[in-house]
N, C-alpha and C positions, 0 to 999 in steps of 0.2 A: 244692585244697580247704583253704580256713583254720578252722581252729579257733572255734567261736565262746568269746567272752568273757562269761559271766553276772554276774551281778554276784548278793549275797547275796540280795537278795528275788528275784531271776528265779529262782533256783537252787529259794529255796526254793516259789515259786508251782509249782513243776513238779513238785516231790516231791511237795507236796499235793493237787495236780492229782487229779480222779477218773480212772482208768482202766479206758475201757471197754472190758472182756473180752465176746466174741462168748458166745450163748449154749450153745454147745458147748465153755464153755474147759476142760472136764477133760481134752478129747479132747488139749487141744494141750498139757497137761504130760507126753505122756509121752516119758519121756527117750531119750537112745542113749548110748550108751556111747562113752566116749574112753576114753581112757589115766589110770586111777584115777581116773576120776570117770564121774558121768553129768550128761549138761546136753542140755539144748531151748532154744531161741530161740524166741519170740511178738514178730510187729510188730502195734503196736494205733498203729491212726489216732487222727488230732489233727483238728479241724475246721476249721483253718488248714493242709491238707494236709501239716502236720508229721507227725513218726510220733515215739512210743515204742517202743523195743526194750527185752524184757527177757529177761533171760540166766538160766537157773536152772542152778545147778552142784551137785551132790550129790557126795559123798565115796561111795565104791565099797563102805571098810568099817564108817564109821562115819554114819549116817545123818543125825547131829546135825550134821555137818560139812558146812555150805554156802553159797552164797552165793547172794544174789540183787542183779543187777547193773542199774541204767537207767540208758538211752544214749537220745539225743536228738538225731531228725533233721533235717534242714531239706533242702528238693531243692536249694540253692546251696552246702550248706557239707557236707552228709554225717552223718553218724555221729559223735554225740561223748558221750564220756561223762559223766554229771551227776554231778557231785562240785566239793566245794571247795578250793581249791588255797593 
């Protein structure tokens, strides 16, 4: 599984991208607990049967503390995370 390589407007066509949450999405933030933190994972389909994953990570003790992480699928290459390098 290779990495795919985006280039600055792919990167950012994706961020901007609408995504679309199921109508039930409050149901699917709620989190579980790890090791100081709490986090859920959501796959939202793509209509080119890509997928967005997105990662919610909340801090245990401070609720301000968190991240929200999108990764970007494809069925040839996998799971990659969107970000610039």
């Amino acid at each position: 599984m290779a990495d795919i390589i985006l280039n600055d407007a792919e990167i950012s066509n994706l961020i901007k991208e609408q995504k679309k949450f199921p109508p039930n999405y409050e149901t699917l933030f709620q989190t579980k607990d790890k090791k100081g933190h709490r986090e859920q994972e959501i796959i939202l389909p793509r209509n080119d049967d890509s997928q967005f994953k997105v990662i919610l990570r909340q801090n245990q003790i401070n609720q301000f503390d968190f991240s929200l992480i999108l990764l970007y699928a494809t069925k040839e290459n996998g799971i990659n995370k969107v970000e610039k390098v």
